[in-house]
C-alpha positions in Angstrom: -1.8 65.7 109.8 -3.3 67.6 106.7 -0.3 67.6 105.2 0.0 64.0 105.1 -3.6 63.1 104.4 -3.2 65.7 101.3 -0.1 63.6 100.4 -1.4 60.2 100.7 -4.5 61.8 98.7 -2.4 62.7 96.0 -0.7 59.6 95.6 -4.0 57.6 95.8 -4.4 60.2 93.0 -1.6 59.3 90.8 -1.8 55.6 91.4 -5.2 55.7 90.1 -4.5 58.3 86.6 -1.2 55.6 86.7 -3.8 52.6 86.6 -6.5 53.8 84.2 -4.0 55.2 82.0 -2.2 51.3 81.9 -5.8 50.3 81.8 -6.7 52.1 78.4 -3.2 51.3 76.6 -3.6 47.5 78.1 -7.4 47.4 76.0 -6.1 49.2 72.8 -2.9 45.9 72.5 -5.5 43.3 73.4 -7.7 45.0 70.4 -4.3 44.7 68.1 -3.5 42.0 69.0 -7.2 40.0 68.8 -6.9 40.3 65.0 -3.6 39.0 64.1 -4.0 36.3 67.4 -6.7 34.0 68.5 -8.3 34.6 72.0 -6.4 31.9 74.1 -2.5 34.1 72.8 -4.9 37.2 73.8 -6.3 35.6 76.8 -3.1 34.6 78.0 -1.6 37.7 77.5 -3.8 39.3 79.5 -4.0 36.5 82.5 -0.8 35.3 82.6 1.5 38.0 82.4 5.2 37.1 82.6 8.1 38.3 84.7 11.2 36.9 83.7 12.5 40.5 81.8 12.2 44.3 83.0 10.1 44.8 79.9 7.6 43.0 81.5 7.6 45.2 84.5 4.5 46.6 83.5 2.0 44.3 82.5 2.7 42.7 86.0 1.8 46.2 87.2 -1.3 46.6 85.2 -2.2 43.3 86.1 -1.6 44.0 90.3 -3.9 47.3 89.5 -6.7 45.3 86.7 -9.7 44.4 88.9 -12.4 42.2 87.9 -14.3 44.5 85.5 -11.1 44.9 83.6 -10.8 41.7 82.5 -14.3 40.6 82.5 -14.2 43.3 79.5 -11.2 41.8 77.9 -12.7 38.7 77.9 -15.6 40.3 76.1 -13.8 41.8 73.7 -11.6 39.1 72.8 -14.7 36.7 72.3 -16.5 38.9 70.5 -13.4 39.7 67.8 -13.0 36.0 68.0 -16.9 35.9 66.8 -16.6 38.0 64.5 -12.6 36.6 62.8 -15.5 33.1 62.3 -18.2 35.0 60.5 -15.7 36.3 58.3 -14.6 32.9 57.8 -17.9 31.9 57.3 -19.0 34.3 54.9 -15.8 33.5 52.3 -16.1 29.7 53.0 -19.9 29.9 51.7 -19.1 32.3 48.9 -16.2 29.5 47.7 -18.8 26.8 48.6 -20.9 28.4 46.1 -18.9 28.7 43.5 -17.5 25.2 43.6 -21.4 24.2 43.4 -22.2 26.6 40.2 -19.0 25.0 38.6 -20.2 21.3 39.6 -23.6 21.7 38.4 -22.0 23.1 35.0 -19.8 20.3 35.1 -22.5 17.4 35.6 -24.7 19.4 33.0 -21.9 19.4 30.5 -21.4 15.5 31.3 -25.0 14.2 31.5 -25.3 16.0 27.7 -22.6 14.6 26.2 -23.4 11.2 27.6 -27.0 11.4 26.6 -25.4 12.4 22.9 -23.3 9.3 22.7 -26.3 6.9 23.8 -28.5 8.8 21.5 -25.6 7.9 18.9 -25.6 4.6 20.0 -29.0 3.4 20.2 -30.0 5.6 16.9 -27.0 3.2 15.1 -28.4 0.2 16.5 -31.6 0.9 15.6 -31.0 1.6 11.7 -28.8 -1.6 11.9 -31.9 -3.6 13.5 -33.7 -2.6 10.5 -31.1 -2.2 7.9 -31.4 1.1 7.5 -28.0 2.0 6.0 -27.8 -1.1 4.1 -29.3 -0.6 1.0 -27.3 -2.6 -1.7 -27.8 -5.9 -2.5 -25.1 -8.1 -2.4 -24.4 -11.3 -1.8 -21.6 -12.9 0.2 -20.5 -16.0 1.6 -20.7 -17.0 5.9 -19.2 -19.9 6.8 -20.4 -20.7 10.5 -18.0 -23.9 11.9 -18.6 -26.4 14.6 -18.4 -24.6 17.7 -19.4 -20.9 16.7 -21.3 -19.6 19.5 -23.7 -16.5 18.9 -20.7 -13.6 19.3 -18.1 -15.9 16.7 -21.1 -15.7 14.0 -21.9 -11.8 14.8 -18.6 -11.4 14.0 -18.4 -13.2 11.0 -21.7 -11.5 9.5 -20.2 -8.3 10.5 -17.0 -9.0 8.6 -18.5 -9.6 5.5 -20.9 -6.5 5.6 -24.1 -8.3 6.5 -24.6 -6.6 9.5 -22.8 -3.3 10.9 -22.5 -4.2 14.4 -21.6 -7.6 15.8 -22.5 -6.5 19.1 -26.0 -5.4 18.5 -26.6 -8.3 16.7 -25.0 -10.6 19.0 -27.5 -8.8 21.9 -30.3 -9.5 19.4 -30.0 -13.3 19.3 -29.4 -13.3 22.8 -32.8 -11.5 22.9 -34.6 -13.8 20.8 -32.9 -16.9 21.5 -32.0 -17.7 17.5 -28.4 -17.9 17.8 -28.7 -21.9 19.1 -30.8 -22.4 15.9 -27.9 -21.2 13.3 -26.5 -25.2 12.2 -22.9 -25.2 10.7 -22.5 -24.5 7.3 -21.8 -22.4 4.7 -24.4 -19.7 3.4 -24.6 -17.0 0.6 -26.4 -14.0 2.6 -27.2 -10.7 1.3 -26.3 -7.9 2.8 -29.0 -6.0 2.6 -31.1 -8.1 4.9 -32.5 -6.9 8.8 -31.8 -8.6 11.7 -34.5 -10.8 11.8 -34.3 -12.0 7.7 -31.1 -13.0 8.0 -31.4 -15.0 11.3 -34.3 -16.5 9.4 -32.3 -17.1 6.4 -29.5 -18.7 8.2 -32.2 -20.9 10.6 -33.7 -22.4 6.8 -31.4 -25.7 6.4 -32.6 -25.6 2.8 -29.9 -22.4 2.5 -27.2 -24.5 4.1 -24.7 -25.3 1.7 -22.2 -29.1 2.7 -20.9 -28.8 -0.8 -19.1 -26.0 -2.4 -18.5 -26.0 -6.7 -15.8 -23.5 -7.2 -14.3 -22.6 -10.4 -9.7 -22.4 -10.9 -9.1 -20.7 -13.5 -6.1 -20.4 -15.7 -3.1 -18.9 -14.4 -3.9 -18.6 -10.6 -0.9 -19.1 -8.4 -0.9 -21.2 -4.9 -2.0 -18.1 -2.7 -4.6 -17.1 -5.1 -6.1 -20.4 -4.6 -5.7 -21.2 -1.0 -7.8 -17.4 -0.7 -10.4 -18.7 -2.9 -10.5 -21.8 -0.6 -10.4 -20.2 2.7 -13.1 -17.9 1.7 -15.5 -19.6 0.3 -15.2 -22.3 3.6 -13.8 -25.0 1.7 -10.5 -25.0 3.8 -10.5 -23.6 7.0 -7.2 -24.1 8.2 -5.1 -21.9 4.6 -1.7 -22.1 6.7 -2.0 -26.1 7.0 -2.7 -25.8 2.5 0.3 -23.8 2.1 2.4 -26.2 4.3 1.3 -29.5 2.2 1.7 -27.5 -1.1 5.1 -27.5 0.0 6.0 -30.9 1.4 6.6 -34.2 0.3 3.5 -35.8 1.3 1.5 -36.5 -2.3 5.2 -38.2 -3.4 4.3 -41.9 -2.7 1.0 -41.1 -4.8 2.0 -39.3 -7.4 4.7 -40.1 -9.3 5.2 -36.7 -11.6 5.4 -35.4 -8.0 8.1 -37.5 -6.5 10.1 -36.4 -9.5 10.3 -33.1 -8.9 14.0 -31.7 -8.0 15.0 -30.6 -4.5 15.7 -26.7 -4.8 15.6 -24.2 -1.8 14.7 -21.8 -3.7 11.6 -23.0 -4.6 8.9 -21.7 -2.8 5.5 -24.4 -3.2 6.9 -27.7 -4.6 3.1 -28.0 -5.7 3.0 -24.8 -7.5 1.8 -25.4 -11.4 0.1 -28.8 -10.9 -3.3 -27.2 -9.1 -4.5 -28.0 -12.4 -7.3 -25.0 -13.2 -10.7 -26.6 -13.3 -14.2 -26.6 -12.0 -14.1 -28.8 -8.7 -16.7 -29.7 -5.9 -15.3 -30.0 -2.4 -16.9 -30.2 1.3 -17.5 -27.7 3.4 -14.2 -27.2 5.3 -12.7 -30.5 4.0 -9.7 -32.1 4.5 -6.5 -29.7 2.9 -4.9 -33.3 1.8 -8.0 -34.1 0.4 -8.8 -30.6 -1.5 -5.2 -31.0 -3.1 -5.5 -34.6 -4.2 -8.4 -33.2 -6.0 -5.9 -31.1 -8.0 -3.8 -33.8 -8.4 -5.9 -36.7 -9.7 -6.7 -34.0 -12.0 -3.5 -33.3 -13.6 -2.7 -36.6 -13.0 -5.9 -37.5 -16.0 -5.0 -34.6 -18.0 -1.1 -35.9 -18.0 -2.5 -39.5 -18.8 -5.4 -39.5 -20.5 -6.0 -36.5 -22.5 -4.9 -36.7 -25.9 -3.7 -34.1 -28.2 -3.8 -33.8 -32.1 -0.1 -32.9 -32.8 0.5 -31.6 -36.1 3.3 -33.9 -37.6 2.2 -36.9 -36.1 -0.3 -39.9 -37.2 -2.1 -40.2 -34.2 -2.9 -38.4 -30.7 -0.7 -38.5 -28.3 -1.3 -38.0 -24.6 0.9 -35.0 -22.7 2.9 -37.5 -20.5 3.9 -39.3 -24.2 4.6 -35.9 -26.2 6.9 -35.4 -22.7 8.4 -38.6 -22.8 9.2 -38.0 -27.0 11.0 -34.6 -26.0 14.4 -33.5 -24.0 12.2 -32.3 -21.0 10.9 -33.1 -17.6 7.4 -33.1 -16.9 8.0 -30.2 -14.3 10.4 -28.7 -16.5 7.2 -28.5 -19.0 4.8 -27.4 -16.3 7.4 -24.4 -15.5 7.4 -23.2 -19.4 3.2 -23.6 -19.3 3.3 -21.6 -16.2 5.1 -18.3 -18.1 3.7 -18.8 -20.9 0.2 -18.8 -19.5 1.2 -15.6 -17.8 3.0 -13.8 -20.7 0.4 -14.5 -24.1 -2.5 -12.5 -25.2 -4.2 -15.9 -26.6 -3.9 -19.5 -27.3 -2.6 -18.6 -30.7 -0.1 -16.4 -29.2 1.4 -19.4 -26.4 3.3 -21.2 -29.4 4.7 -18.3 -30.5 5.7 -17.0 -26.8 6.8 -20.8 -25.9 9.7 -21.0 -29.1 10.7 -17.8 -27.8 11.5 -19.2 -24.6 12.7 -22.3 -26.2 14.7 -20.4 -28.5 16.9 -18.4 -25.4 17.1 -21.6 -23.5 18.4 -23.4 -26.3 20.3 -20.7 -28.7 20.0 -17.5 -26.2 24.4 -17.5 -26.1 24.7 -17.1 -29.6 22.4 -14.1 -29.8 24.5 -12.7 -26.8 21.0 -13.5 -24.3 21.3 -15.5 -21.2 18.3 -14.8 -19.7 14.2 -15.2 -20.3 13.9 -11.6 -19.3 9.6 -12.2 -18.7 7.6 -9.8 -17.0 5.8 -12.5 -15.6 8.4 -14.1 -13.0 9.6 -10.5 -11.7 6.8 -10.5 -7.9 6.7 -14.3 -7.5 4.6 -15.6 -5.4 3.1 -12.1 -5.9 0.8 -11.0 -9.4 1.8 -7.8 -9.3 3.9 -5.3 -7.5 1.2 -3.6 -6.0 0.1 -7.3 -4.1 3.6 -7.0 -2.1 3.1 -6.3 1.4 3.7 -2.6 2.2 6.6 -3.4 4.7 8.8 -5.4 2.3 7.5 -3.7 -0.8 10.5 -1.2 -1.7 13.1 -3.9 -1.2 11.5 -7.2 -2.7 13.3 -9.3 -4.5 12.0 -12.6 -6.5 14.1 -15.5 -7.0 12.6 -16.4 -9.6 12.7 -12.9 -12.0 14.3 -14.4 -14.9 15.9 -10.7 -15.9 19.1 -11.4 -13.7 18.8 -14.7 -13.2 19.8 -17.5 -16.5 17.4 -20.7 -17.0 14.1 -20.8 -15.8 13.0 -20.2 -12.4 13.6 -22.5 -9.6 9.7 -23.8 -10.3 6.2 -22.9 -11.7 4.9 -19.2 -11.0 0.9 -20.6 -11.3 -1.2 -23.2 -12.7 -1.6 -23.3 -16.3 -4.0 -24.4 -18.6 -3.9 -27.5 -21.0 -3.0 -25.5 -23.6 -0.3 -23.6 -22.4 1.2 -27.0 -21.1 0.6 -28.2 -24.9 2.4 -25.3 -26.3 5.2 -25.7 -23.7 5.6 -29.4 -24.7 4.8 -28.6 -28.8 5.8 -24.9 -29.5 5.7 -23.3 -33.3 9.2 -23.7 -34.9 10.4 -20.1 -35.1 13.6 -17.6 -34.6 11.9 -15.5 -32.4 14.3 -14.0 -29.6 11.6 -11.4 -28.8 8.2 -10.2 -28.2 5.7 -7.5 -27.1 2.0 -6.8 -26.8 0.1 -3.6 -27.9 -3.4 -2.3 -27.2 -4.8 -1.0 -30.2 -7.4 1.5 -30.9 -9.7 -1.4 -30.6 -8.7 -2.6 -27.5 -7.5 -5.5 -29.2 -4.3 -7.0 -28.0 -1.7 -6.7 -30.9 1.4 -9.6 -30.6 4.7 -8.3 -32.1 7.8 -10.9 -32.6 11.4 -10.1 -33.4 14.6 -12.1 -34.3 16.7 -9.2 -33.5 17.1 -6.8 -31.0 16.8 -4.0 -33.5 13.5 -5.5 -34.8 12.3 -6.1 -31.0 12.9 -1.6 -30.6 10.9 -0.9 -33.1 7.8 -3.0 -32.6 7.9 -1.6 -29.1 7.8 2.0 -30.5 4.5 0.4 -32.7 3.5 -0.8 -29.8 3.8 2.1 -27.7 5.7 0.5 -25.0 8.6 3.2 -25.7 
C-alpha cells in the first residue's frame, strides 16, 4: 500500500515539474510573441489552443494543466506589452507631429514675409504713383477719351501714354473719389508729370477739351505715316476703315483726277500721293470719308487753281494746264513728284533729279539703262528698312523698287509737295543719267550729276559713297 501511494506520489510529482515546466516555456512564447503580434493573435494563442496536428499536442496539454492564475497572468502580460507597443507609438507619432509643426511654422513664416514684401511693393508703387513720385519729366502728350469710355478704358489710355504708371491704381482712385463720371469726351494734351488728382482735375476743366484738332502733313509722308498721325492725335479713330477708303473707289464720282487713275493690282493705296501735305483742321474722331476729302479738295485747288510762273512761257499756268500741255497723266506726274520728293536734297536739286528720271524713262535704252534705280522706292509702303516688320523683314520685297523693275512704280510712294509736282511736270532740260548726294564737312548736302556711268563712279568716290 506504501508502495503505491509512493508511486502515485511520484507521478503527482512529475505531472506537476511536467506542468510548471510547460508553464514557464508557455510565458517565455507569449512574451515573443506579444512583440511581433497584437494581444487578440497572443490571446488566442493562449485560449484557444488547436488540435487538428500532433504538434499541437502540447499546448492542449498545457492548456488541460493552466489554471486560472496562469492565464490571468498572460492576460496581464499581454495587455501590459500591448500598453506599452502604444506608448511607443505614441512617443514617435508626437516627435513626427512636432516636426511637421516646426516645418509648418517655418513654412507660414516664410510665406506671410514674402507676401507682406509684395504688398509692401505694391502699395509703396501705388503710392509714388498717387503722387507722381517717379514722374519727374515734363512732357506733354495727347488722350483722346471717346463716347463710351468708362473709368478702367481711360486709366488705360492715360497709362499708355505715360501719364500715369498704373491704370489700376488710378482706376481704384476715381472709383474712390467718384471723378471718373466727370471726364466728358474729347481730346486733351496732359502732361505727364501730373498726380492723380491734377490730372483728374485737368481732364474735368472743359476749357482743356479740345473738338478740333489743327495738325500739320508735311512733305513726303506716305499713307501709313498719315493715318498714325491721325489715329494718334484722335482725329480718326477707326485707321483700318482710312486705309480701306484710301484704297477704294469711293472719291471717283467726286473727283475726277481720281476716277482717272489706272486699275493695277499692284498698287497698294490708289489714294497714295494726292493726301496733298498741308496744315488742316479736322473734328475730333471725324468722319475717315470726310478727313480724306479734306485732302482732296486740297489737291483738287492746288491742281486747279494755283498757278505757276514757268520759265518759257508768257503767262502762269495752273498744274492741271502745264499737265494738259505735256505727254503725261496727272497720276503719272504725281508718281514722278512722289520720288522726286523722296530722292532731292532741295527744291533746286528736284529739276535736276526730275530730268534724270525723265531722261531714263525717255532715252534710258540708248544709254544701256532700263530702270530708275532710286533708293526711294526700294521698302514701299515702308521709309526705311528698319520700319519693316521683324517677321517679314529678311525676305521683303517691294513692287515698287524701281532697281529690277523698268518704268515707274505701279503708283506714288508718298505725298509730295507743290514743288516737286512742279518739277515733275517742268523739269531742267539736262543729259543727266545719274546722281548722288554727299555730306560735306559742313554738313551741307553736296548734289553730284553724271551723263555717264564713268562720271557717276567717281562723284560717288567725292562723295564718299564708295
Amino acid at each position: 500500500m506504501s508502495d503505491m501511494n509512493s508511486k502515485n506520489n511520484f507521478e503527482e510529482e512529475q505531472v506537476e515539474l511536467y506542468r510548471r515546466k510547460k508553464a514557464e516555456e508557455f510565458k517565455l512564447n507569449i512574451s515573443a510573441d506579444a512583440k511581433a503580434d497584437d494581444n487578440t493573435q497572443v490571446f488566442e494563442r493562449a485560449s484557444k489552443p488547436k488540435v487538428s496536428t500532433a504538434q499541437d499536442d502540447s499546448s492542449n496539454e498545457i492548456t488541460s494543466f493552466s489554471n486560472e492564475n496562469t492565464r490571468a497572468q498572460i492576460e496581464r502580460d499581454s495587455k501590459k506589452a500591448l500598453k506599452a507597443e502604444k506608448k511607443e507609438a505614441k512617443k514617435v507619432k508626437q516627435i513626427k507631429s512636432g516636426r511637421n509643426k516646426k516645418i509648418y511654422r517655418i513654412a507660414w513664416l516664410l510665406i506671410i514675409l514674402i507676401l507682406s514684401a509684395v504688398m509692401a511693393e505694391f502699395f509703396v508703387s501705388g503710392f509714388n504713383d498717387l503722387f507722381a513720385v517717379n514722374r519727374t519729366q515734363e512732357e506733354v502728350v495727347t488722350v483722346i477719351v471717346a463716347k463710351g469710355d468708362s473709368a478702367d478704358d481711360i486709366a488705360k489710355k492715360l497709362e499708355s501714354k505715360g501719364v500715369v504708371d498704373s491704370a489700376m491704381f488710378f482706376s481704384v482712385f476715381l472709383g474712390i473719389t467718384g471723378k471718373g463720371d466727370e471726364i466728358e469726351p474729347g481730346v486733351y494734351e496732359v502732361a505727364t508729370n501730373k498726380d492723380y488728382l491734377g490730372v483728374v482735375n485737368y481732364m474735368r476743366n472743359i476749357d482743356n477739351r479740345l473738338t478740333t484738332i489743327t495738325l500739320q502733313f508735311t512733305e513726303g509722308m506716305n499713307i501709313l505715316e498719315i493715318a498714325d498721325k491721325l489715329y494718334d492725335s484722335g482725329v480718326t479713330a477707326d485707321k483700318e476703315k482710312f486705309l480701306q477708303l484710301c484704297n477704294s473707289s469711293d472719291f471717283d464720282e467726286d473727283y475726277e483726277f481720281i476716277a482717272q487713275i489706272e486699275e493695277n493690282p499692284d498698287r497698294l493705296y490708289k489714294l497714295e500721293g494726292y493726301l496733298f501735305p498741308d496744315t488742316y483742321e479736322f473734328y475730333v474722331e471725324e468722319d475717315p470719308a470726310l478727313t480724306i476729302s479734306r485732302f482732296l479738295d486740297n489737291f483738287d485747288r492746288k491742281l486747279n487753281e494755283t498757278k505757276l510762273d514757268i520759265p518759257g512761257l508768257s503767262e502762269k499756268i495752273t498744274i492741271k494746264d502745264l499737265a494738259a500741255r505735256s505727254s503725261m497723266t496727272i497720276d503719272e506726274i504725281v508718281n514722278i513728284a512722289s520720288i522726286v520728293q523722296g530722292e532731292a536734297a532741295n527744291v533746286e536739286d528736284m529739276y535736276n533729279v526730275a530730268s534724270v528720271i525723265e531722261n531714263r524713262l525717255e532715252r534710258g535704252a540708248s544709254m544701256d539703262i532700263y530702270t530708275l534705280g532710286m533708293d526711294s522706292t526700294q521698302f514701299y509702303p515702308y521709309s526705311s528698312y528698319e520700319e519693316i516688320p521683324e517677321d517679314i523683314r529678311e525676305t521683303f520685297h517691294s513692287a515698287y523698287e524701281t532697281y529690277d523693275s523698268e518704268g515707274l512704280p505701279p503708283g506714288a510712294i508718298c505725298s509730295p509737295g507743290l514743288d516737286a509736282i512742279t518739277a515733275a511736270v517742268n523739269p531742267n532740260a539736262t543729259n543727266y543719267f545719274y546722281f548722288c548726294h554727299g555730306a560735306g564737312a559742313d554738313g551741307e548736302i553736296t548734289s553730284y550729276y553724271a551723263e555717264t556711268l564713268l562720271q557717276h563712279q567717281a562723284n560717288l568716290a567725292a562723295a564718299g559713297l564708295n
